[in-house]
N, C-alpha and C positions, 0 to 999 in steps of 0.2 A: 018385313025383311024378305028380300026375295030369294029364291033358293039358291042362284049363285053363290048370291052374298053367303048365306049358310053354310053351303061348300067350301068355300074363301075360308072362312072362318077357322071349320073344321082342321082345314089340313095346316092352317098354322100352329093351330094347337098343337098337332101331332108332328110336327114339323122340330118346335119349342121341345116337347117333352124327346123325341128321339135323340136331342143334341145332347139333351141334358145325360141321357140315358149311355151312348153313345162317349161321350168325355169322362163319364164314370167319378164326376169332381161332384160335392159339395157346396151344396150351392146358398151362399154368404147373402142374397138378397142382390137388390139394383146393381152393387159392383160386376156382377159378375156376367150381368148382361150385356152382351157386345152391343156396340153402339157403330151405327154408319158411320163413316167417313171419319173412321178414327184414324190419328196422325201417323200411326207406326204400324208395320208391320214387323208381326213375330218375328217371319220368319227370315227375316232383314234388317234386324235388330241384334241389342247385345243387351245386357243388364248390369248396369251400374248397385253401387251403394253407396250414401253420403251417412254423416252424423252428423245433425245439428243439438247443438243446447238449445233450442227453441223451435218449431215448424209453427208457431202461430198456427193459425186453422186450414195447414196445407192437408189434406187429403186424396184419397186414390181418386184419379182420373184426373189431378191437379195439371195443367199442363209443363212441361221442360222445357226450355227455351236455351238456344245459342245467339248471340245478336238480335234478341227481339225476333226470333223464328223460331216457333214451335220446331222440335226433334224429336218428342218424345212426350211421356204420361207417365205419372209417378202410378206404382202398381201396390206398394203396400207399405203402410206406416206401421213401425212398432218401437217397444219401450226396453233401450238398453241401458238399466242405473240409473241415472238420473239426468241422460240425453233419451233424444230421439233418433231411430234409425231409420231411414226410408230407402226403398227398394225402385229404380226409374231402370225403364224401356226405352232405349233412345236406338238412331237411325244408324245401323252401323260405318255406316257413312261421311260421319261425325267426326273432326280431325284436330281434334283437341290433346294436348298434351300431359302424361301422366304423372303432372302434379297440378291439375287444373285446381281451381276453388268454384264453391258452389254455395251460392244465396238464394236466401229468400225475397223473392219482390212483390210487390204488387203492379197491376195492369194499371189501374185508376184512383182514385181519391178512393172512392168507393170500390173499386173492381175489383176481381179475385186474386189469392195469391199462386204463384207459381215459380219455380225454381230455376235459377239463371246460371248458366256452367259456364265459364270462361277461362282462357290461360292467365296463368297469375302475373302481376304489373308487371313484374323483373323477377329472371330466372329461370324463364321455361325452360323445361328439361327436352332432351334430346329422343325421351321413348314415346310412346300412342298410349290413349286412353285405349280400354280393351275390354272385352268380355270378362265380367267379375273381378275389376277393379272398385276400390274402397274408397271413396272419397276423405277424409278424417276429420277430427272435427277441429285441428286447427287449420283447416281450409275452409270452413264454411263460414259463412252468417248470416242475418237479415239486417232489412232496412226497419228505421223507426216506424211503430204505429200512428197512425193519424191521431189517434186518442193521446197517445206518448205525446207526440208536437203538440196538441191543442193545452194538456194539461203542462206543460213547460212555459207555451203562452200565457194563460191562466197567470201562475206563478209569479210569470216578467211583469204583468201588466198591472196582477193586482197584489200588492204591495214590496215587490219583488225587486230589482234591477230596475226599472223604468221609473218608480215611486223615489227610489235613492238618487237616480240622477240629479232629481230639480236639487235636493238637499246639496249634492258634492257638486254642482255648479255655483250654486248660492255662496258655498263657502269658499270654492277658489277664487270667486269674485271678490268675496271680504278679504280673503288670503293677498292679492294681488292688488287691490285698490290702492293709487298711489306709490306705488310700489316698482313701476315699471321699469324705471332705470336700474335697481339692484337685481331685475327680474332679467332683465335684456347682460347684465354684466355679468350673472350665472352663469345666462347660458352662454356666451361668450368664453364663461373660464371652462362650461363642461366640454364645449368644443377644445381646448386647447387641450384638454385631457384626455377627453377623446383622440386626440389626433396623438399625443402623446402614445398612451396606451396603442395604439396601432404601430406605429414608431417602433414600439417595444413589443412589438407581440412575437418576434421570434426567441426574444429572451424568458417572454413570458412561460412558451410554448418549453421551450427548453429547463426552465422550473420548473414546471409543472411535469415535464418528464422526468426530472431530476428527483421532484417526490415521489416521483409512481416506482420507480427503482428504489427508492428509500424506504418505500412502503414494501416491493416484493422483498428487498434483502429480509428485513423486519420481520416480514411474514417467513421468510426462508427459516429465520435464528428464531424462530419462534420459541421452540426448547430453551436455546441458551439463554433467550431475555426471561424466560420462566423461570430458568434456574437462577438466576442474576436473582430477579425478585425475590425468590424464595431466602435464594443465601440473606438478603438486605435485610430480610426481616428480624431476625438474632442482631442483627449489626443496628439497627435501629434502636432495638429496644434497649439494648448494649448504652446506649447515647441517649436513651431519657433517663435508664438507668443513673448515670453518669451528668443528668442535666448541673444539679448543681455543684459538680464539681468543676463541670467547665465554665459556668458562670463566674466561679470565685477563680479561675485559672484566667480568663479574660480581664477581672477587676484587676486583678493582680498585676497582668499585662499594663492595662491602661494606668494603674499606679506608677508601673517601671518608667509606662514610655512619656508620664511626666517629671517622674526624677531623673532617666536618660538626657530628656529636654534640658533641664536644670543645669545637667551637670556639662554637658556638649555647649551650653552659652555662656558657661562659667569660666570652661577650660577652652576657649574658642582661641584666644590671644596667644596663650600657650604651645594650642597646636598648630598654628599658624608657624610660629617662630622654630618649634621644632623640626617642621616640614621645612621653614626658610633655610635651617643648618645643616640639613641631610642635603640641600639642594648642590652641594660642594663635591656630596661625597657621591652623590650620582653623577655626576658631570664626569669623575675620574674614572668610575664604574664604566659609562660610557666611551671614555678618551682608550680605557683598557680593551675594549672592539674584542677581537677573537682573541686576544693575546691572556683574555683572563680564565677560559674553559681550561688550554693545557695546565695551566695552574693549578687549579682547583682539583683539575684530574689527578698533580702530581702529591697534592697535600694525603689523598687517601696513603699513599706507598711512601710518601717521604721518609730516611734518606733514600731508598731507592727507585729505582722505576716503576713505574704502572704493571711490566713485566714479571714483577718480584712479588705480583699476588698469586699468581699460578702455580708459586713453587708449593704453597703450603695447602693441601689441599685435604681436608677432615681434621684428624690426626695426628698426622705425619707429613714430611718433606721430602722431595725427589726432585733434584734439581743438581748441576754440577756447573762451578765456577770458574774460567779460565780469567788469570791476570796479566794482562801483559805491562811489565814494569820496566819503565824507560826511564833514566837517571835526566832525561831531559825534563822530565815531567816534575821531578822531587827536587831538582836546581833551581832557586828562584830566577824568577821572570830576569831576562838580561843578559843569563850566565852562558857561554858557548862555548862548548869544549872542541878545540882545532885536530883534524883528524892530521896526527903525528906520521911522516912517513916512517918506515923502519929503516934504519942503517944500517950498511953491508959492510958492518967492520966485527970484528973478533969479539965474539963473546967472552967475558968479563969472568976470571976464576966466579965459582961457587963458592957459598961458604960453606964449611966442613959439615957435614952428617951430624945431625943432633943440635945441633945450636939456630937450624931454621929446618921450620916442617918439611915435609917431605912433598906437598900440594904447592908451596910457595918456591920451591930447589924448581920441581917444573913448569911453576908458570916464568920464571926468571931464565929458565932455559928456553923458551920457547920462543922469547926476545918480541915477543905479540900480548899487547894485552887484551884483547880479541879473541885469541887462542882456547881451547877451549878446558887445557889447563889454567888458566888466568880465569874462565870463566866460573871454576869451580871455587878459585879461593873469592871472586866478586861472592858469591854467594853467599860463604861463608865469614861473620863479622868479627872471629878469630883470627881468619886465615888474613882477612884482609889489612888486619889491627896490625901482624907479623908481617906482612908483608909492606908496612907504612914502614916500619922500624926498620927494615933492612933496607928500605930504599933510602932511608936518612944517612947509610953509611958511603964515605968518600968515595968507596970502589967501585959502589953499584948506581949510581946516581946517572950514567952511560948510560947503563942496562936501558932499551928501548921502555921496555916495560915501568922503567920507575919515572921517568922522564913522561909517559903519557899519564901515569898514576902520579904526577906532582903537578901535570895542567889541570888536573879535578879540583875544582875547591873543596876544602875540610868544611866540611859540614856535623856538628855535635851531633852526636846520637840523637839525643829529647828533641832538639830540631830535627832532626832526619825522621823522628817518627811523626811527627805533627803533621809535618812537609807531607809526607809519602801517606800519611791517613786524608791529609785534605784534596792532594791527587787522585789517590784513589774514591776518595767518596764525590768528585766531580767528574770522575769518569765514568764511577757506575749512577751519576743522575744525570750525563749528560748524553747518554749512551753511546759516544764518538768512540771508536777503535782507538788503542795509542799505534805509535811510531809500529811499524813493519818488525817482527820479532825476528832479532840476529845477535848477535854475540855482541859487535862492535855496539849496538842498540843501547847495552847495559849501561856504557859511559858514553852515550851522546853522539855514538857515531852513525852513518846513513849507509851502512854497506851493510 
């Protein structure tokens, strides 16, 4: 060796040991030797971090790659749980997005592995990957091993998937042999179904939404269906409790509903014929239209009006009657009493004091039977009993008064009360007003 070379030597040595000396780091073996023409520079770098569930046999100095271009060297592997974490040097120049994903690949069949940073298929976010971002570990993965694919091979080939084929072709052969026409008519009906089913697939889609709401309500009442259940179970047991009583309740049943049978085929002719002779009395039910509700309404109050329930209310009664009684009404049908003018001639002596009332001297003087002396003795069935008898005599028979009291017909008491009760009680069910109340009214007149 010649001395240059020795001096060469030397000063690398010391060259080596001052760096080391110099960086004042720890020094881990081969890693930590810098190497020419390494991809990145520190000091135009950034430092990432990914987590894989797997790095296979990625190690430091492993290269990073963007599009198949190196960016970077992975600078330290370590064990976080039961992933891995690795520590990459990339070019900070690097315009990757901060939700990238990161794999493991390999170069070759055989070549090294190295780690591939890409933006994710859909979704890239809007920030920069950056200085001491985390990659995660559901962003990472790797590709299969060559060993993984050969052994999956293996498997297919020997006795695997490729062994069963010959088997399930052999048999759809025997399956299908001669078969062809009901084979060709399948599929022909599965097209039809198919096309069907498509046809239908808005309705389908609309079921199918229709349960998925049937299933959140469901999920909503969850409690209440809890509680339902819970209550059911007392009620259940309640009814096995209870089984053979409802079994003999049901015999019992089907006992009835063949004696029911029995007796409905027995009496079948009967009920016919009964149904035949009501068919009369609906018909008139019918012909009676609206004319049958006031009826029925008036039977509750009969003999009076429907008005005549309000009088009596708990109790007691509170209620007050006016009658108006008109001799028109208590005259049978036909009868017409002529309104008598009065005559402008001389009143007719009296008779003496004491021998005719004193009510009947002034309705006879009044020469009106209208008057409202005249009206006092109509009232009265003394006054007016006295007042018949004095009109019977020769001298008074003139008198206006007796003369319109002899166009009345006599009518008997027991008839006058009969008369004047069936008046009255067609007046108060008929609820009509009578005649205008006036004096003249009493005996039939219109004034």
């Amino acid at each position: 060796m010649s001395r240059r070379t020795a001096r060469l030597g030397r000063w690398l040595v010391l060259a080596l040991v001052g760096t080391l000396l110099a960086s004042a780091c720890e020094f881990d073996g081969a890693y930590d030797l810098p190497l020419p023409g390494g991809p990145v520079d520190a000091d135009d770098a950034i430092t990432l971090t990914a987590e894989f569930a797997d790095i296979l046999n990625v190690v430091p100095k492993s290269p990073v790659m963007v599009d198949d271009v190196t960016v970077g060297e992975v600078r330290d592997v370590e064990r976080i749980g039961w992933h891995a974490k690795i520590t990459m040097l990339i070019r900070d120049d690097v315009d990757l997005p901060d939700n990238a994903v990161a794999e493991i690949r390999q170069v070759s069949l055989l070549g090294e592995k190295y780690v591939a940073l890409a933006p994710p298929a859909e979704g890239a976010s809007d920030g920069r990957l950056g200085d001491g971002d985390n990659i995660p570990l559901s962003a990472t993965g790797r590709n299969p091993e060559v060993e993984e694919v050969l052994g999956a091979l293996s498997f297919l080939l020997s006795g695997g998937g490729v062994a069963q084929l010959g088997t399930i072709t052999r048999e759809l052969n025997e399956a299908m042999s001669g078969r062809q026409q009901d084979l060709r008519h399948l599929l022909g009906s599965l097209t039809d179904v198919v096309a069907t089913l498509d046809d239908q697939k808005a309705d389908i889609i609309r079921a199918m939404q229709s349960v998925s709401d049937l299933t959140g309500t469901l999920n909503a009442e969850k409690e209440t269906v809890t509680g339902a259940l819970d209550v059911a179970g007392p009620a259940i047991k309640v009814l096995a409790d209870q089984h053979d009583e409802l079994v003999a309740m049901l015999t019992a049943l089907d006992r009835l509903g063949t004696v029911g049978t029995r007796v409905i085929t027995a009496s079948k002719d009967d009920l016919l014929a009964s149904l035949a002779h009501l068919q009369p009395i609906l018909a008139e039910l019918h012909e009676a239209g609206d004319q049958l509700a006031p009826g029925l309404n008036l039977i509750l109050s009969f003999p009076f009006p429907k008005e005549a329930s309000e009088v009596v209310r708990g109790d007691y009664a509170n209620t007050s009657i006016r009658a108006d009684i008109n001799l028109e009404n208590l005259l049978p049908p036909g009868t017409t009493i002529p309104d008598l003018p009065i005559p402008d001639v001389p009143l007719p002596d009296l008779p003496p004091a004491g021998e005719v009332p004193t009510d009947v001297q002034n309705c006879l003087r009044s020469a009106d039977l209208a008057s409202a002396a005249c009206a006092k003795v109509l009232a009265d069935l003394d006054l007016l009993s006295s007042l018949r008898t004095t009109c019977q005599q020769d001298r008074y028979r003139a008198n206006p008064v007796c003369q319109a009291l002899a166009a009345v017909p006599t009518v008997p008491l027991g008839e006058l009360g009969d008369l004047f009760g069936r008046s009255l009680g067609s007046s108060l069910s008929s609820g009509q007003p009578s005649a205008e109340s006036s004096t003249r009214a009493l005996y039939g007149g219109t004034s």
